[in-house]
C-alpha positions in Angstrom: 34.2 32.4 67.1 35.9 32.4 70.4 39.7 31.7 70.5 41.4 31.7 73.4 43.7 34.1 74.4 47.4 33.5 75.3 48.5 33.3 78.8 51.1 36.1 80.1 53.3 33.1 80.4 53.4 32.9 76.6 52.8 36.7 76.5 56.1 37.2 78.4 57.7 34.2 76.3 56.9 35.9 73.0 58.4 38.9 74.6 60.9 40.4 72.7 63.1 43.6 73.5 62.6 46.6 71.5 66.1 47.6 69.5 67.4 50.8 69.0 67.4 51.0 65.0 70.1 54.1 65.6 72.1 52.1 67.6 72.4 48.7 66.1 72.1 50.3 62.4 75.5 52.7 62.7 78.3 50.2 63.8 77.4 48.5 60.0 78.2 51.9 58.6 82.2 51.6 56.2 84.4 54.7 56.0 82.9 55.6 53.0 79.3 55.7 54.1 80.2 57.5 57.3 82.1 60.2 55.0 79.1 60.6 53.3 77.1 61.0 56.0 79.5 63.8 57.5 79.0 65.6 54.4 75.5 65.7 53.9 74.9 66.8 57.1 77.8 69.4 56.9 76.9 70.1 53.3 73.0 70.4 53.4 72.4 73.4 55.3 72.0 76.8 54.4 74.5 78.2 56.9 77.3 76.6 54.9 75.6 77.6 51.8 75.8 81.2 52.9 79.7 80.5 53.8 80.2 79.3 50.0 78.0 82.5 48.6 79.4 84.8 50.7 83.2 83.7 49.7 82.5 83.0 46.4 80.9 86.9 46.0 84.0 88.1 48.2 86.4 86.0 45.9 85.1 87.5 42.4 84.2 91.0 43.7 87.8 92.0 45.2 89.5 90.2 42.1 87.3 92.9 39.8 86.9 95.7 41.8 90.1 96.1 43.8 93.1 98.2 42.5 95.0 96.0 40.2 98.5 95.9 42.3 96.2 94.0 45.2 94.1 91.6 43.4 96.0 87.8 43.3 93.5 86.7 40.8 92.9 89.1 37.9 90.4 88.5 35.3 91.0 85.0 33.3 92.3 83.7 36.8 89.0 83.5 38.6 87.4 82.0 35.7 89.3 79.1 36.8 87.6 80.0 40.5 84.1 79.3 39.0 85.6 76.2 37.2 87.0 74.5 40.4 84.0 75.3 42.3 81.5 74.1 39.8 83.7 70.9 40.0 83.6 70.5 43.9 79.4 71.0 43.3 80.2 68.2 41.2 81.5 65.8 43.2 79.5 67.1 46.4 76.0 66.3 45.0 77.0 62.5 44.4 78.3 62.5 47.7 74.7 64.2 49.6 73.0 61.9 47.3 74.6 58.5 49.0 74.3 60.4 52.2 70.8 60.5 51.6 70.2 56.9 50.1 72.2 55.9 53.0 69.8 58.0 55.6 66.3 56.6 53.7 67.3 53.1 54.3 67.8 53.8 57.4 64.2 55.6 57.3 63.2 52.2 55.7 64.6 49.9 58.7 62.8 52.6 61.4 59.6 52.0 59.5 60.0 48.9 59.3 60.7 48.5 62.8 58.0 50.6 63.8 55.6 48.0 62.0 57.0 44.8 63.9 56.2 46.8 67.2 53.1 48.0 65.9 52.4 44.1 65.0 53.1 42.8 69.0 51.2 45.4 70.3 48.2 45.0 68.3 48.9 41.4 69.5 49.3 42.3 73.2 46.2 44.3 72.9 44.0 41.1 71.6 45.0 38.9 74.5 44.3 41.2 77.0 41.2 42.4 75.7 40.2 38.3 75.1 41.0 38.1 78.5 38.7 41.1 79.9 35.8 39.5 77.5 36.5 36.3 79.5 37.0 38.0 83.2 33.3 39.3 82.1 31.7 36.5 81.1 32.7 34.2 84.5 31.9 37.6 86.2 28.3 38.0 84.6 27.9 34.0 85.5 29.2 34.4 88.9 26.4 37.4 89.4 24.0 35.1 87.3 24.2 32.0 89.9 24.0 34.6 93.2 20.8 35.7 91.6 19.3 32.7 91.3 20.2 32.0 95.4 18.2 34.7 96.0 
């Protein structure tokens, strides 16, 4: 079953321009989601992981091993440390996670976007390869009526 295959008029018609998901995605972005953003990005990686350790070590090491004239926060003190720190781990992992929800939509629309164009290609494709299979077959009856001239 032959169908026949659109013209580049309608090709060119159908035509539509490809958006930048980054670009038309971000202005929809609230205060909130781009503070969540900032932080995850900040957050996740290991170089500010290393910043937190290596305070966190420096913090608790000169508080117990220091002379005890020059350590501001003797013993029960930095248990409070490890308190406030284990509650800013608890309001940073909410935060990376919305960053992240926020960042696999966004991975969602790409995909999704990535099918439509994969979609009008595939499209594109058929028309132009209808039209080759129709350039042939006028060739191949071009060639068969100078044969028969002959």
């Amino acid at each position: 079953m032959q169908h026949t295959p659109l013209s580049l008029e309608a090709l060119r018609r159908e035509h539509r321009r490809v958006k930048e998901i980054q670009v038309s995605h971000k202005p929809h972005f609230r205060g909130l989601d781009r503070l969540a953003l900032f932080v995850t990005k900040r957050v996740g990686t290991m170089g500010f992981f290393f910043i937190i350790f290596i305070w966190t070590v420096g913090w608790l090491s000169w508080n117990v091993f220091a002379p005890i004239e020059l350590r501001f926060d003797p013993y029960p003190a930095f248990v409070l440390w490890l308190f406030i720190s284990n509650m800013v781990q608890l309001f940073l992992l909410p935060l990376i996670m919305i960053g992240q929800n926020l960042e696999s939509m966004h991975s969602d629309m790409r995909a999704e976007h990535d099918f439509e164009v994969n979609v009008k290609t595939e499209k594109e494709v058929e028309t132009i390869l209808q039209h080759l299979e129709n350039q042939q077959d006028v060739l191949s009856r071009i060639l068969e009526h100078v044969e028969q001239k002959k």
